[in-house]
VOSEVO-891271 format. One record per residue (C-alpha): residue number from 1; residue in one letter; z, x, y. Coordinates in steps of 0.001 Angstrom, whole numbers, plus 500000, padded with zeros to 6 digits. Each point is the difference from the previous one (the first is absolute). Layout:
<nodes>
<resi:NUM	resn:A	c3:Z	c1:X	c2:Y>
...
</nodes>
This chain:
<nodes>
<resi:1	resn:X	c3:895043	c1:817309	c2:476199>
<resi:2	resn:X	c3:496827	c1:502160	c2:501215>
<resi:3	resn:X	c3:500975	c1:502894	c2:502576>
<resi:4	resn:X	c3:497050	c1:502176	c2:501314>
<resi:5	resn:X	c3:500551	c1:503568	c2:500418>
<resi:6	resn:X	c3:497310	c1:501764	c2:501913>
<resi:7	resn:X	c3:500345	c1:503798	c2:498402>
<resi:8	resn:X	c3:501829	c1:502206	c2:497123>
<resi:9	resn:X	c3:502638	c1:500398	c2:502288>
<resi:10	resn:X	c3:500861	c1:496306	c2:500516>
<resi:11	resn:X	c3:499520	c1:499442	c2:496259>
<resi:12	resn:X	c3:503284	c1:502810	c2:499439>
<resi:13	resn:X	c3:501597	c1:498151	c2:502382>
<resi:14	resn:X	c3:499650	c1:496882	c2:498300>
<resi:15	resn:X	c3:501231	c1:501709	c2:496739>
<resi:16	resn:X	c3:503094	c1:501360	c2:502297>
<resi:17	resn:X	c3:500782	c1:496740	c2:501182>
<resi:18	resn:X	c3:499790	c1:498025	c2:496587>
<resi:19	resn:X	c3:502187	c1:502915	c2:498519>
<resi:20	resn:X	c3:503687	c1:498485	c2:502610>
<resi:21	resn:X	c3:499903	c1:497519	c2:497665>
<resi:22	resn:X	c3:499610	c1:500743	c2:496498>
<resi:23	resn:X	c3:503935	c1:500683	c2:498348>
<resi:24	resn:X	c3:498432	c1:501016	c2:496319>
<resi:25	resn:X	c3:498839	c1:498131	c2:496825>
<resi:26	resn:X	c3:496580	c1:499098	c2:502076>
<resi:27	resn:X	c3:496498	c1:500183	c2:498815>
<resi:28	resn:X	c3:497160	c1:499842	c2:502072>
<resi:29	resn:X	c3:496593	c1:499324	c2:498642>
<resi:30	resn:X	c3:497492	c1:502086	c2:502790>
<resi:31	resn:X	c3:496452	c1:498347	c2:499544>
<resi:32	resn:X	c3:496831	c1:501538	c2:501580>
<resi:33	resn:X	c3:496621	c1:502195	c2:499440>
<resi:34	resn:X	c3:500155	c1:503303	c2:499884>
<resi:35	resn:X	c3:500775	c1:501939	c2:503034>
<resi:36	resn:X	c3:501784	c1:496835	c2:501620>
<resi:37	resn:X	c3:502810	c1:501179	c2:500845>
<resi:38	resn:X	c3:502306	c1:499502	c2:496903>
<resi:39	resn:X	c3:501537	c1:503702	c2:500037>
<resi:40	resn:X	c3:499911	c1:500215	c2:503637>
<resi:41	resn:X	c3:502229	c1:496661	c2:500035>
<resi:42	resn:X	c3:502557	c1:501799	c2:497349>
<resi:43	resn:X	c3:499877	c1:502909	c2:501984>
<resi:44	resn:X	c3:501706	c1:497781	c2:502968>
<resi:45	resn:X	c3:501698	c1:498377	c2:497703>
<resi:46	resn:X	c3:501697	c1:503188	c2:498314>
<resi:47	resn:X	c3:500852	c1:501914	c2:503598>
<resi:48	resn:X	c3:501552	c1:496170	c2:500877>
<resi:49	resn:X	c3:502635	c1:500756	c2:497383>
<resi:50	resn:X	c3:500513	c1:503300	c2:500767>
<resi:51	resn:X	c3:497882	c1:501930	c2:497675>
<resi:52	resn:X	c3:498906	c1:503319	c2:500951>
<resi:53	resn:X	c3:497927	c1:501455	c2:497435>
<resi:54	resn:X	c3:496286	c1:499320	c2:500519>
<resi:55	resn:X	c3:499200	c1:497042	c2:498419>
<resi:56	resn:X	c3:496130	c1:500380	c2:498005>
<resi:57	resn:X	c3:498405	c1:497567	c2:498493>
<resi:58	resn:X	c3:500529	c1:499736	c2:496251>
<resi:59	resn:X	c3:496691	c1:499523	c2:498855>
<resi:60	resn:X	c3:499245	c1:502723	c2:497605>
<resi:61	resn:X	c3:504342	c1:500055	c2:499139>
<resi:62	resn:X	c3:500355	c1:496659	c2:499674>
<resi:63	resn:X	c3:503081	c1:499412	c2:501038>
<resi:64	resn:X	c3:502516	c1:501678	c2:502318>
<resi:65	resn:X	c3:503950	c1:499882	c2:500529>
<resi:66	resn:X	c3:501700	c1:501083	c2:503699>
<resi:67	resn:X	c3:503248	c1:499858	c2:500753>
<resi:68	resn:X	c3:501789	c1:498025	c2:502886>
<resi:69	resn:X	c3:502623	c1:501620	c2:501983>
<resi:70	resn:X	c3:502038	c1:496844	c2:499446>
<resi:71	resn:X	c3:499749	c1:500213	c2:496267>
<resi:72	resn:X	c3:497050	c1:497555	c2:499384>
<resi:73	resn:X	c3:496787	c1:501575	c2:498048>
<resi:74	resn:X	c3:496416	c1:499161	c2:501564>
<resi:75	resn:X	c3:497813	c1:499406	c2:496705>
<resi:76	resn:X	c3:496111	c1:500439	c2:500701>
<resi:77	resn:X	c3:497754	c1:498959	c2:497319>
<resi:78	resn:X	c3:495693	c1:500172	c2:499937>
<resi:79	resn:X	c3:498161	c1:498454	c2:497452>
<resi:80	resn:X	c3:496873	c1:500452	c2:501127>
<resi:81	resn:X	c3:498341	c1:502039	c2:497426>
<resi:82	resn:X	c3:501641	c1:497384	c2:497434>
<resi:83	resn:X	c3:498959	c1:497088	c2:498248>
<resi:84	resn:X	c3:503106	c1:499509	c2:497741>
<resi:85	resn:X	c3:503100	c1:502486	c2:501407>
<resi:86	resn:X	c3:501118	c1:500287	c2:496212>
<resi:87	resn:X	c3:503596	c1:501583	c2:500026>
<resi:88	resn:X	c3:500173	c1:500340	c2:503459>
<resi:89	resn:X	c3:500670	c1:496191	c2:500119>
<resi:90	resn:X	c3:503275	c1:500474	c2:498566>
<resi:91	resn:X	c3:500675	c1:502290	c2:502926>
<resi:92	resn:X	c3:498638	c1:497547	c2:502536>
<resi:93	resn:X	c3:502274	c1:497144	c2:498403>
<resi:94	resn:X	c3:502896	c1:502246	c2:499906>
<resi:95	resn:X	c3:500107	c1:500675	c2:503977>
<resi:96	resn:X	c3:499080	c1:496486	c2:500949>
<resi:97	resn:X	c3:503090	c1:499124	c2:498564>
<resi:98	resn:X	c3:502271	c1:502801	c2:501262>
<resi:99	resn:X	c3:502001	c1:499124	c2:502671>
<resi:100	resn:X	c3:499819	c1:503231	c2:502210>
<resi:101	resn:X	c3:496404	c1:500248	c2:499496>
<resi:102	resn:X	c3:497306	c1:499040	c2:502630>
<resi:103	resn:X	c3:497015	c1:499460	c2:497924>
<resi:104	resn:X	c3:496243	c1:500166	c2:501540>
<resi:105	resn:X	c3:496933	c1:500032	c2:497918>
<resi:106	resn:X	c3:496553	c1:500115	c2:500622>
<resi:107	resn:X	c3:497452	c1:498864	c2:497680>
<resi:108	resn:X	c3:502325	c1:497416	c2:498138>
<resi:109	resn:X	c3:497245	c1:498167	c2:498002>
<resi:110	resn:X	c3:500982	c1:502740	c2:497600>
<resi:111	resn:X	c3:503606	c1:499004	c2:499805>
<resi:112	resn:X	c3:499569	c1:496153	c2:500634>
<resi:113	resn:X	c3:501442	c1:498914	c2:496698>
<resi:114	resn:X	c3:503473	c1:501721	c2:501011>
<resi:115	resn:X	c3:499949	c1:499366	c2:503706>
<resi:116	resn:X	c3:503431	c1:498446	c2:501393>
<resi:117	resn:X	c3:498620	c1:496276	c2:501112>
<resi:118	resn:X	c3:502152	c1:500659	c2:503289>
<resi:119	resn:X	c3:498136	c1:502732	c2:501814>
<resi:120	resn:X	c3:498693	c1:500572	c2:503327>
<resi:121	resn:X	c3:495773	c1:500499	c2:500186>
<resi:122	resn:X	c3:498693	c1:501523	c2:502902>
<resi:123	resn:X	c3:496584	c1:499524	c2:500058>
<resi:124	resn:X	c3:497679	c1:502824	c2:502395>
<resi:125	resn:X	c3:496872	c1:499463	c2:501104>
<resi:126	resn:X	c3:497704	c1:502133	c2:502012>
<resi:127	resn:X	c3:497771	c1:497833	c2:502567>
<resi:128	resn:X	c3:499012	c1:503869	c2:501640>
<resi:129	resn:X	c3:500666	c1:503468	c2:499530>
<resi:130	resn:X	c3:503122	c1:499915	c2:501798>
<resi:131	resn:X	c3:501481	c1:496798	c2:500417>
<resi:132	resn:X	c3:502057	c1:498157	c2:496658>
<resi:133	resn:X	c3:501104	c1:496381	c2:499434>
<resi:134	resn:X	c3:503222	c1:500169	c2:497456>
<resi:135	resn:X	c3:500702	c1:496617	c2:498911>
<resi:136	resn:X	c3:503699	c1:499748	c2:498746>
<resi:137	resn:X	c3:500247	c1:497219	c2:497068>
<resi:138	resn:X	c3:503736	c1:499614	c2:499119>
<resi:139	resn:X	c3:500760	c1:498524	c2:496400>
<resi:140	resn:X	c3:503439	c1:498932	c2:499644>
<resi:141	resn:X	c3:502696	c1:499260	c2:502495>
<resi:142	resn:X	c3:501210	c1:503816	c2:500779>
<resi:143	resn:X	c3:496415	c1:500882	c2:501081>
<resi:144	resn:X	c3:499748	c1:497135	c2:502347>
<resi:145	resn:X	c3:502803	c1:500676	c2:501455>
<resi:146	resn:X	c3:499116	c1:503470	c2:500556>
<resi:147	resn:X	c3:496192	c1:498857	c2:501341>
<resi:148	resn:X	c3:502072	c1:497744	c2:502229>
<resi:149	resn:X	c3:502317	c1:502858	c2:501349>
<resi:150	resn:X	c3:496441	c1:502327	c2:500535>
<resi:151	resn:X	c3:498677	c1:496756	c2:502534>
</nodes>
């Protein structure tokens, strides 16, 4: 599924929308150039589940953990200064596998030998300054049904 969003704004609200259905143990795979929209999207993402804290892009971190009020953990991971993610892989498998854990990393090339085959990729592309295509690739039955539920 392809939805067009034609600013920042409609790219958080994406993120907020996508965030009603997601009950923990997910991992979504966000796949674009840089300054697509990738943190932007979390950022919608993270205030859909009720996060408050300002959510930054972990790029020079690597990763970052925020708490859900109802108990879940939002798990942001950034390879992009990474060609192999080393010990942080063991991380990265670790919270893919938790079940209260909403995983979302960026850059996975650097994690593709752990990745969860089941995922969700959300693909951004930037035809102009402004406007965004997200394609949303489900693998595995739980993330069609939840691209199903976002039609």
């Amino acid at each position: 599924m392809i939805i067009e969003v034609q600013n920042e704004a409609m790219t958080r609200q994406l993120g907020e929308r996508l965030a009603r259905f997601l009950r923990g143990g997910e991992v979504i795979e966000l796949i674009g150039d840089v300054g697509a929209g990738k943190t932007t999207f979390t950022k919608g993402l993270a205030h859909g589940l009720g996060i408050t804290e300002d959510v930054q892009s972990p790029s020079f971190t690597i990763s970052r953990v925020y708490e859900v009020p109802s108990g879940l953990r939002l798990s942001h991971y950034d390879f992009y200064r990474l060609h192999d993610a080393g010990i942080m892989s063991h991380e990265v498998a670790e919270a893919m596998h938790d079940p209260q854990t909403i995983t979302i990393i960026e850059w996975a090339e650097a994690v593709d030998h752990v990745l969860t085959p089941e995922r969700l990729q959300i693909k951004i592309i930037a035809p102009s300054v402004e406007e965004r295509q997200l394609e949303l690739i489900p693998h595995g039955a739980r993330y069609e049904a939840v691209v199903e539920a976002m039609k």
